[in-house]
DRENLO-735487 format. One record per residue (C-alpha): residue number from 1; x, y, z; residue in one letter. Coordinates in steps of 0.02 Angstrom, whole numbers, plus 50000, padded with zeros to 5 digits. Last residue first. Layout:
segu | xx | yy | zz | kefi
NUM | X | Y | Z | A
...
This chain:
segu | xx | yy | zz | kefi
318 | 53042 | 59938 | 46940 | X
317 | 52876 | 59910 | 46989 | X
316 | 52871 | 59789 | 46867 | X
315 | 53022 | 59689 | 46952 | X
314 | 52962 | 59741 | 47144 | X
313 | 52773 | 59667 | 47099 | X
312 | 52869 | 59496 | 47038 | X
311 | 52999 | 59489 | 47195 | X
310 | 52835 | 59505 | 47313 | X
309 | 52736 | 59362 | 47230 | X
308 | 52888 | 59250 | 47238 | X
307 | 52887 | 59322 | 47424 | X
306 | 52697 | 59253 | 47439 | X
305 | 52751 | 59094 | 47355 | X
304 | 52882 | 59056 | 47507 | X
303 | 52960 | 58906 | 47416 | X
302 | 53037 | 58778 | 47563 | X
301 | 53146 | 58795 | 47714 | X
300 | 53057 | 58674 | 47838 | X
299 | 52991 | 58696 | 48015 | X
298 | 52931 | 58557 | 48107 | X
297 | 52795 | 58561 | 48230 | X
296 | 52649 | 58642 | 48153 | X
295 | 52517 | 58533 | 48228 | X
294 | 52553 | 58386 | 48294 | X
293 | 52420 | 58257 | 48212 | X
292 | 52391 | 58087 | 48314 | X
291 | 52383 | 57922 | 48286 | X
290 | 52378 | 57776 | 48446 | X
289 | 52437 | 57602 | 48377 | X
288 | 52378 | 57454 | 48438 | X
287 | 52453 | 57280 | 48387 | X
286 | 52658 | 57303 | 48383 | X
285 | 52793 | 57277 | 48255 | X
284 | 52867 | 57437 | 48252 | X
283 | 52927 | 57574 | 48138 | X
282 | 52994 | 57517 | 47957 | X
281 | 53024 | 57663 | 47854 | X
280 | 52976 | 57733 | 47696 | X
279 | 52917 | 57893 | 47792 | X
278 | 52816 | 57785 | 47885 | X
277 | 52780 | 57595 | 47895 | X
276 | 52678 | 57488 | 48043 | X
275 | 52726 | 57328 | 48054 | X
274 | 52599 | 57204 | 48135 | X
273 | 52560 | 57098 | 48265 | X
272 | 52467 | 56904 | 48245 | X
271 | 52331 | 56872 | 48389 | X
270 | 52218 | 56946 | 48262 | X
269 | 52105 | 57108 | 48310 | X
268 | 52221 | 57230 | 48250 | X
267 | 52199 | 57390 | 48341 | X
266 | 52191 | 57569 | 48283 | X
265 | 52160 | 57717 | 48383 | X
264 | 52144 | 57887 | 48271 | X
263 | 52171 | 58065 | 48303 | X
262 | 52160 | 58235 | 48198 | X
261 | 52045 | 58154 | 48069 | X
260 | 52015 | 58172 | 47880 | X
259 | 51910 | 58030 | 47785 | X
258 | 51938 | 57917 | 47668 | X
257 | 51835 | 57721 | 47612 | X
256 | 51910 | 57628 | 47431 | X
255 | 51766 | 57471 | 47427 | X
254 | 51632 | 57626 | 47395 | X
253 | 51704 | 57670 | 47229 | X
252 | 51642 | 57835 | 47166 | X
251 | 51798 | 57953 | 47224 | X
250 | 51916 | 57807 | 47133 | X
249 | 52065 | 57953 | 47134 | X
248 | 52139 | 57943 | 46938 | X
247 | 52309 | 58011 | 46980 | X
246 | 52374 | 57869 | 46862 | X
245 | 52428 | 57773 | 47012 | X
244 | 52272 | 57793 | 47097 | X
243 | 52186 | 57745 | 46960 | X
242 | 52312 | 57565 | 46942 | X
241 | 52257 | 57541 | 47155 | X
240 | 52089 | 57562 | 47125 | X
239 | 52093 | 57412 | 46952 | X
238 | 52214 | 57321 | 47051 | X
237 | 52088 | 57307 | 47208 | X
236 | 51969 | 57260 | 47089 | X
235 | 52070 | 57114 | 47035 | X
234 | 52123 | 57050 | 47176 | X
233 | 51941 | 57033 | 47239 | X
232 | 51867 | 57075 | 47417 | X
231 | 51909 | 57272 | 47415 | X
230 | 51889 | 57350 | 47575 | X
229 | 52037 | 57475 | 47531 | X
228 | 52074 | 57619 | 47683 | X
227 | 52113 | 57779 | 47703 | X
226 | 52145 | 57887 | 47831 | X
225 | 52191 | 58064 | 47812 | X
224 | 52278 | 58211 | 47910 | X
223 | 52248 | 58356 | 47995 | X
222 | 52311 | 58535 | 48049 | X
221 | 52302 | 58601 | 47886 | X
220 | 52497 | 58625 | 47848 | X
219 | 52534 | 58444 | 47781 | X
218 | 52415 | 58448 | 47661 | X
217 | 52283 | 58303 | 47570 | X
216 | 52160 | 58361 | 47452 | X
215 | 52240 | 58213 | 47326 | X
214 | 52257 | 58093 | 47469 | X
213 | 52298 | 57917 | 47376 | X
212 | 52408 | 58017 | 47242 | X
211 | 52517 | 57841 | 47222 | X
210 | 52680 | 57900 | 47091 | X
209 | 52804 | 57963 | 47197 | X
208 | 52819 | 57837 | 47325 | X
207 | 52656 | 57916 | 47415 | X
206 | 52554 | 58073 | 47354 | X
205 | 52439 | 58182 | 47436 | X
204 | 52505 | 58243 | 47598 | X
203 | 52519 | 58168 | 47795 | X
202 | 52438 | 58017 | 47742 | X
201 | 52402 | 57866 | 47859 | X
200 | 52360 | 57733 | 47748 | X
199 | 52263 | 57559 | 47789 | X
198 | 52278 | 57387 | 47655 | X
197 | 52231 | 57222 | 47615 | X
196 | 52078 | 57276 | 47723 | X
195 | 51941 | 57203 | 47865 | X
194 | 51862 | 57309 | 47952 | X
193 | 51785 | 57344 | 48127 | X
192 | 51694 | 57494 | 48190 | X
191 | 51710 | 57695 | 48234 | X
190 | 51742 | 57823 | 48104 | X
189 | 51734 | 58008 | 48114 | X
188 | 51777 | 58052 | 48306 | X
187 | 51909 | 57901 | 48308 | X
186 | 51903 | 57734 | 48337 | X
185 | 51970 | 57604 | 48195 | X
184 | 51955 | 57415 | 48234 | X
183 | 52049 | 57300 | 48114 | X
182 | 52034 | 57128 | 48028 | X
181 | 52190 | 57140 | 47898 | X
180 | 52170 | 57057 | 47723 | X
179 | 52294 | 56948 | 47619 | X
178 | 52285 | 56906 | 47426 | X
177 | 52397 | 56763 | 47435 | X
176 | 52557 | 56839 | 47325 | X
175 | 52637 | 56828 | 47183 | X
174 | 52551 | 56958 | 47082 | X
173 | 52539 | 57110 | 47230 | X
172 | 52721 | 57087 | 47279 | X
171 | 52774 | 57098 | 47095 | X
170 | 52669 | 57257 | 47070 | X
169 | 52691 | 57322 | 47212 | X
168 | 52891 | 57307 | 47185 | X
167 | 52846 | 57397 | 47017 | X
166 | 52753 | 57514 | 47084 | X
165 | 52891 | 57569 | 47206 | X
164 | 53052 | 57555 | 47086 | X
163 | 52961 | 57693 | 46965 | X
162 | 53034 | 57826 | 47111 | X
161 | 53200 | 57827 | 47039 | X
160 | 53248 | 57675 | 46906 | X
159 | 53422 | 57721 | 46871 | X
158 | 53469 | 57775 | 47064 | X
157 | 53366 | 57608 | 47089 | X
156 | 53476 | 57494 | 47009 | X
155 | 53647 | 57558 | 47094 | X
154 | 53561 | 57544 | 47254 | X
153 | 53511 | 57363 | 47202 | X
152 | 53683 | 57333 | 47180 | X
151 | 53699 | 57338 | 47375 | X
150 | 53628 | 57176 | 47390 | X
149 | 53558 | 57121 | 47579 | X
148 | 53528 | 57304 | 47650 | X
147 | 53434 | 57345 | 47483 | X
146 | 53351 | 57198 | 47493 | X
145 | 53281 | 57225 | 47665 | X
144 | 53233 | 57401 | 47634 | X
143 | 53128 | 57347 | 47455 | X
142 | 53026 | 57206 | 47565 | X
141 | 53001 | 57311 | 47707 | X
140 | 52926 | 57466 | 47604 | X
139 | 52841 | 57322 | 47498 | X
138 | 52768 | 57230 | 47670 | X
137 | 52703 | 57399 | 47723 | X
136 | 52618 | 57451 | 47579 | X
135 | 52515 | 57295 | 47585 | X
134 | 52467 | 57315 | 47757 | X
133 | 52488 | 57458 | 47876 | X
132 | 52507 | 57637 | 47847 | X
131 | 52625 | 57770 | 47812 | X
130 | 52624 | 57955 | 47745 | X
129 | 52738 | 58099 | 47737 | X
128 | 52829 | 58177 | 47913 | X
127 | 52819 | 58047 | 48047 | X
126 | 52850 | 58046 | 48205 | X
125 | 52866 | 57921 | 48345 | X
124 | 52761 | 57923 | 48485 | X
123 | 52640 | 57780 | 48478 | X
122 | 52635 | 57856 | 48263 | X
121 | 52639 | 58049 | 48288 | X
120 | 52597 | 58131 | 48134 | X
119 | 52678 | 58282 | 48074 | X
118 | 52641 | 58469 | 48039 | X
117 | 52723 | 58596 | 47936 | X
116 | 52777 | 58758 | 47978 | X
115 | 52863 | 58867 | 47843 | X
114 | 53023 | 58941 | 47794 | X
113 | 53114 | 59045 | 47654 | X
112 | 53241 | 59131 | 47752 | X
111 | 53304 | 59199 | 47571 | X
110 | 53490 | 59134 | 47594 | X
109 | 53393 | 58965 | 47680 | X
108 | 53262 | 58944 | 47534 | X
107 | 53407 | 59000 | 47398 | X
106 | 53485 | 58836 | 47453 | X
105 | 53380 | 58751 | 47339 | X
104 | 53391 | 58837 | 47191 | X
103 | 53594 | 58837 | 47208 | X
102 | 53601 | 58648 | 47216 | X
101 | 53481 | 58599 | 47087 | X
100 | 53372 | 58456 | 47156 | X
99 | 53218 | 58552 | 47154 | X
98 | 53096 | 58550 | 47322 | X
97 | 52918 | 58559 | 47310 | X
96 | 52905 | 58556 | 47470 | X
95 | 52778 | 58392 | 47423 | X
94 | 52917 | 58328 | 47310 | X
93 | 53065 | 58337 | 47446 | X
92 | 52933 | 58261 | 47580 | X
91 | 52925 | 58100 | 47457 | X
90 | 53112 | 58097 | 47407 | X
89 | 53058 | 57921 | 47312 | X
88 | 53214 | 57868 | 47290 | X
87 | 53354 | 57961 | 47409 | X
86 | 53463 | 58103 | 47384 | X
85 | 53312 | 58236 | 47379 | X
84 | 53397 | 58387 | 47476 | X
83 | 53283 | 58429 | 47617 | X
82 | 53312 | 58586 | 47725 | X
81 | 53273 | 58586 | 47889 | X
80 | 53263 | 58740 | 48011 | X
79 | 53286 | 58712 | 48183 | X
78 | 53139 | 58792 | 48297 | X
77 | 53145 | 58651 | 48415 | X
76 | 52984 | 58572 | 48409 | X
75 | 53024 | 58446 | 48283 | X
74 | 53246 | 58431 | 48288 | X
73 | 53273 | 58271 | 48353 | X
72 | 53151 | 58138 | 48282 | X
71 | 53135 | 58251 | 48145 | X
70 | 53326 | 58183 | 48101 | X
69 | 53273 | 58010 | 48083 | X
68 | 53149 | 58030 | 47977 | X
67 | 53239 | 58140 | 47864 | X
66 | 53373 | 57997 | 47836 | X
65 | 53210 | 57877 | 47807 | X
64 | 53139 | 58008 | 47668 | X
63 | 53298 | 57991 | 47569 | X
62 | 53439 | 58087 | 47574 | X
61 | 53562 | 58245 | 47569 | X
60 | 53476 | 58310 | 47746 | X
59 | 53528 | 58506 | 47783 | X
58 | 53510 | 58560 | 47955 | X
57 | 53476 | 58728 | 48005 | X
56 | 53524 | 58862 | 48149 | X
55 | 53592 | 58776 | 48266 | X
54 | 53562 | 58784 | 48436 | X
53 | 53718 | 58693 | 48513 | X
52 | 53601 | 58579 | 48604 | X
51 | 53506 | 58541 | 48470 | X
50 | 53641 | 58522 | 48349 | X
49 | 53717 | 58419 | 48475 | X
48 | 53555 | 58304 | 48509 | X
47 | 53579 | 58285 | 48321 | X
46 | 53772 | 58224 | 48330 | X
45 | 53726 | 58107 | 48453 | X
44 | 53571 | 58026 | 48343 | X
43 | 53673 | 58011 | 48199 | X
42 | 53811 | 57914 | 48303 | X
41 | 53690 | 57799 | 48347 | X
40 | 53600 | 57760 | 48198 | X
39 | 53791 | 57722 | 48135 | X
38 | 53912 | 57765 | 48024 | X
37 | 53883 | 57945 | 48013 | X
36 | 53929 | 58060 | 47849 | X
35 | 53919 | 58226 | 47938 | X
34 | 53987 | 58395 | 47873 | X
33 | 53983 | 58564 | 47960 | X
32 | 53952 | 58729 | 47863 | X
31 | 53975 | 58894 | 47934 | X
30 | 53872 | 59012 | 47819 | X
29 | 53930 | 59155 | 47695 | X
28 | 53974 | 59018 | 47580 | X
27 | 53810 | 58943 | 47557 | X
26 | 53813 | 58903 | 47364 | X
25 | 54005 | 58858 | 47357 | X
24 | 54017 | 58743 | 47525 | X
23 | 53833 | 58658 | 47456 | X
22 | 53934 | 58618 | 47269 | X
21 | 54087 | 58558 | 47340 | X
20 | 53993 | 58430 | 47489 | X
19 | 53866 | 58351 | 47371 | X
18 | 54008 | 58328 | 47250 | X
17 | 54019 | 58126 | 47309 | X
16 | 53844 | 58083 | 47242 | X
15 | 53704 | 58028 | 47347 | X
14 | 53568 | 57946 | 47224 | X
13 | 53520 | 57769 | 47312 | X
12 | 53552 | 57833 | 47490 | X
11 | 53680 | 57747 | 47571 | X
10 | 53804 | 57888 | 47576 | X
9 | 53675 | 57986 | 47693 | X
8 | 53752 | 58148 | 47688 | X
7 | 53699 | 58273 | 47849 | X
6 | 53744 | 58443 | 47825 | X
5 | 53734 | 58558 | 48014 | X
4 | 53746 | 58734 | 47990 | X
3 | 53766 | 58886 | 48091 | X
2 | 53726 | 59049 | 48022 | X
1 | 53829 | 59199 | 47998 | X
């Protein structure tokens, strides 16, 4: 019997109260323990328990921030996680490829579907999707803040889904002073100053559901990808940013710079700090940050196509 810890994040903008009937009635032959925490706190005490207690999964039923948290805890560890999109833009959710139908999903842990995938260590703390600095940022801190402030705006974006981040771009983007970041990058493929409205750290392709800024982009290849928008002018900085939105990648525009590193050093070179964002998340206000890759450190329960492929030839053969 396996040992399972379900975490609900009831703050997430498309948790639903059944979460709990429908998981007990797919995984039945497990142990099942629910958590709804309060607090940051009292998340982070029950994970160092699931740790200690050697668990053998943990469920999330949230957004990318909930998962966030919990990677924090479990990377390195050999717990499985399984991610339930309950949040908006379910970022890592999409990239597993993982449905929101209850008894699809928890196939992965009655098949022991699993897989290493690697994160990004931002000064230490981890990251799973993408994240960056810049325009992105203020958006990701913008959206968090009212959400905090006016809890109809959960109700809003459980209508709205993933469509709530270019839109909040969009708004941010119009109304405000066109802003650019003087930075110094060092790493093995880029060394020298810039000056950007926005830097990404991706992890995978695609960021608030919609942005595929690193299409060759994978969490599994021991890597991940900077990129960066030179742009001078509003309005060609709109026209990258609207084919990146439509999945149109600007490979010929020299103002829109990429590249795949295992390690980066960035510093911002005004007196001013700055927030760095990942997995939808607010990290730190700081004015160096030191990026590395660690290299299959999480493992997920996700589609195991080779096992897909071994189901098929066991149906003909039969």
């Amino acid at each position: 019997m396996e040992n399972i810890s379900v975490y609900l994040n009831h703050y997430a903008s498309n948790s639903t109260h059944n979460w709990q009937e429908q998981l007990s009635r797919a995984l039945f032959r497990s142990q099942l323990t629910y958590h709804t925490p309060k607090s940051l706190e009292e998340l982070n005490e029950l994970l160092e328990l699931d740790v200690k207690n050697k668990m053998d999964a943990v469920i999330a039923i949230g957004g990318d921030g909930t998962v966030n948290t919990i990677i924090q805890k479990i990377h390195g560890t050999g717990i499985g996680l399984l991610v339930l999109p309950g949040g908006t833009a379910n970022d890592l959710a999409y990239e597993l490829d993982n449905p929101r139908a209850i008894k699809k999903i928890t196939h992965f842990i009655r098949n022991h579907e699993t897989k290493e995938i690697d994160l990004i260590s931002v000064n230490n703390h981890l990251m799973a999707t993408n994240g960056g600095l810049g325009i992105a940022s203020f958006v990701a801190n913008r959206i968090n803040k009212l959400r905090k402030h006016f809890p109809i705006l959960k109700k809003v974006m459980k209508f709205t889904g993933r469509k709530i981040y270019p839109l909040f771009f969009l708004r941010e983007f119009l109304t405000l002073r066109f802003k650019r970041y003087h930075l110094e990058l060092n790493c093995k493929e880029f060394q020298g100053q810039i000056k950007t409205a926005g830097l990404f750290i991706n992890n995978q392709s695609t960021i608030g559901g919609f942005f595929k800024i690193a299409p060759e982009t994978k969490n599994t290849d021991g890597k991940f990808n900077v990129c960066f928008i030179t742009h001078t002018h509003r309005v060609k900085f709109l026209q990258a940013a609207w084919k990146v939105a439509r999945g149109e990648f600007p490979f010929n525009d020299p103002e829109f710079v990429t590249f795949e590193t295992k390690e980066i050093h960035i510093k911002n070179l005004s007196k001013t700090k700055l927030q760095f964002f990942g997995d939808g998340e607010i990290f730190e206000t700081a004015r160096e940050w030191k990026v590395k890759i660690l290299s299959k450190a999480l493992r997920v329960y996700s589609k195991d196509a080779s096992k897909d492929m071994n189901d098929l030839c066991n149906e003909v053969t039969l």
